[in-house]
C-alpha positions as protocol buffer text, in pm:
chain_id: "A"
residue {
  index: 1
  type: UNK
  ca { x: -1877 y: -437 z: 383 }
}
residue {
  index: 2
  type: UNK
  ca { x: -1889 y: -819 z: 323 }
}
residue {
  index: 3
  type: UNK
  ca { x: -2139 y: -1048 z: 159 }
}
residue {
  index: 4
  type: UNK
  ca { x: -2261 y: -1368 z: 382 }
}
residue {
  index: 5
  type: UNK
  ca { x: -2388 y: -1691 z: 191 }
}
residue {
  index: 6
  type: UNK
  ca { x: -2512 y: -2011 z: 324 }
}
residue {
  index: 7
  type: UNK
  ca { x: -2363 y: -2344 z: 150 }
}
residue {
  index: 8
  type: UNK
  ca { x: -2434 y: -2713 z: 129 }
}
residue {
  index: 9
  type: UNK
  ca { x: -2134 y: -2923 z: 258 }
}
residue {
  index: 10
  type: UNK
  ca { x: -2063 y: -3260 z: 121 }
}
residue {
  index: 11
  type: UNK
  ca { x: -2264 y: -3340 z: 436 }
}
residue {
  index: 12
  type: UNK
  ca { x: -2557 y: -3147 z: 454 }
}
residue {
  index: 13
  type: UNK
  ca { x: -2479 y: -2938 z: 622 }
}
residue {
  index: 14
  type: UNK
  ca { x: -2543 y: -2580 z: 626 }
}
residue {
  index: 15
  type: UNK
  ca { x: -2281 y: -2340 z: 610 }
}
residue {
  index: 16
  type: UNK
  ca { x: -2250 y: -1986 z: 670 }
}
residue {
  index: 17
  type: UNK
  ca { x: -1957 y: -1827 z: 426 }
}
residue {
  index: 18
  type: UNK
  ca { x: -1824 y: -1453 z: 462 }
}
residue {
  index: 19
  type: UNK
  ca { x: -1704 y: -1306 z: 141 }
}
residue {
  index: 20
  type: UNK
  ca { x: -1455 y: -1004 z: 209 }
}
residue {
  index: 21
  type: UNK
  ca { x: -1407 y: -760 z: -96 }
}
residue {
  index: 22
  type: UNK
  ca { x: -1063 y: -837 z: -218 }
}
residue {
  index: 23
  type: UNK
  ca { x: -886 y: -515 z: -71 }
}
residue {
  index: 24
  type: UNK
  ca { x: -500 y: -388 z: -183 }
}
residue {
  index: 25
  type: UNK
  ca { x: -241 y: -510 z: 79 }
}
residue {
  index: 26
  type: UNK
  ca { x: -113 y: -218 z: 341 }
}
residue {
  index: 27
  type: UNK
  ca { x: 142 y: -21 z: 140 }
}
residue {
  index: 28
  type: UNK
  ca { x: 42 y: -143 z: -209 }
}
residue {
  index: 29
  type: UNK
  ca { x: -105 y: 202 z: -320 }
}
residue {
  index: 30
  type: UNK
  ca { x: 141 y: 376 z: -181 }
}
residue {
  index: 31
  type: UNK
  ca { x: 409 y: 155 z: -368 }
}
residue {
  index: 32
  type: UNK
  ca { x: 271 y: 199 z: -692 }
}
residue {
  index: 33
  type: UNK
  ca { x: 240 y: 571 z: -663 }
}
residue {
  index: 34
  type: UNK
  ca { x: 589 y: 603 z: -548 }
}
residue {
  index: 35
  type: UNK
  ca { x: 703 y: 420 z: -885 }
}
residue {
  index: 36
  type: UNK
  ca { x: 481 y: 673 z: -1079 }
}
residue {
  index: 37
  type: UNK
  ca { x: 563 y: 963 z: -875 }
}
residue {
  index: 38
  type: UNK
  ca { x: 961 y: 904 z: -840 }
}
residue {
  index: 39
  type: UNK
  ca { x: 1050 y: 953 z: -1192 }
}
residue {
  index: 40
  type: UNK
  ca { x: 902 y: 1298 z: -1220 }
}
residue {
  index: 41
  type: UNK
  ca { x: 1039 y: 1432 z: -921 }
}
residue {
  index: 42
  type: UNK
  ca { x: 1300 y: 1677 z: -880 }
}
residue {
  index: 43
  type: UNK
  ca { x: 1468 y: 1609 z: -535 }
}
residue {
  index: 44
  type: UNK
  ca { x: 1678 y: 1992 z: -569 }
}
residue {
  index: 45
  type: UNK
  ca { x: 1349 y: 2154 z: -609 }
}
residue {
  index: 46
  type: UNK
  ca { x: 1143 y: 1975 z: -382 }
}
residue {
  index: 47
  type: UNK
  ca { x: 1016 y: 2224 z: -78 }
}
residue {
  index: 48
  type: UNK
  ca { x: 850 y: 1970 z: 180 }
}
residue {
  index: 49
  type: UNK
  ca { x: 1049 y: 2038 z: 516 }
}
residue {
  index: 50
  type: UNK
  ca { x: 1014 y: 1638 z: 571 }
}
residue {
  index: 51
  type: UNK
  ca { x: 1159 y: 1534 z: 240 }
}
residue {
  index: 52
  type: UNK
  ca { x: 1462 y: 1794 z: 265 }
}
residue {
  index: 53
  type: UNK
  ca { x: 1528 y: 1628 z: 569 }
}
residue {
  index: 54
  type: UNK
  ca { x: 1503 y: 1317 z: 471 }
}
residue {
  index: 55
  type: UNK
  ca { x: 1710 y: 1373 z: 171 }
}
residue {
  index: 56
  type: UNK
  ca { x: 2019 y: 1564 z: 306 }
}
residue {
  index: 57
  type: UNK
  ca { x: 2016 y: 1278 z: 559 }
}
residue {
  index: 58
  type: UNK
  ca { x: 2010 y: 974 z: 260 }
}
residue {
  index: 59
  type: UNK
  ca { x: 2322 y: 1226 z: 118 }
}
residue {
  index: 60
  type: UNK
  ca { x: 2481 y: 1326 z: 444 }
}
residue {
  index: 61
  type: UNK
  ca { x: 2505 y: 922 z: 483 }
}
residue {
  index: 62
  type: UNK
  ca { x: 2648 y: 860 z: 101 }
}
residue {
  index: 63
  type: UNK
  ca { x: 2885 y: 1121 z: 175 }
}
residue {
  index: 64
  type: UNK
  ca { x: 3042 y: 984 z: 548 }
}
């Protein structure tokens, strides 16, 4: 969706202006739910096949 307007330049002239809602940036949503999420998590009792993964490969790499 976006709102169109017609403005006066210093000219005269007519102008056609698109107005774009102001949208969050790719990733911001998913940032700030990570920082809410994060804290309550806990990563021994998490059961998401991805995440396990994921995990024993962030410790598998602390641990070489």
């Amino acid at each position: 969706m976006h709102i169109e307007i017609l403005v006066e330049d210093s000219s005269g002239a007519m102008l056609l202006e698109v107005l774009l809602p102001q949208w969050p940036l790719p990733g911001q949503v998913k940032h700030e739910w990570a920082k809410k999420i994060a804290p309550l998590m806990d990563m021994d009792r998490n059961v998401s096949p991805s995440f396990c993964k994921f995990r024993d490969g962030l410790r598998q790499l602390c641990t070489d």
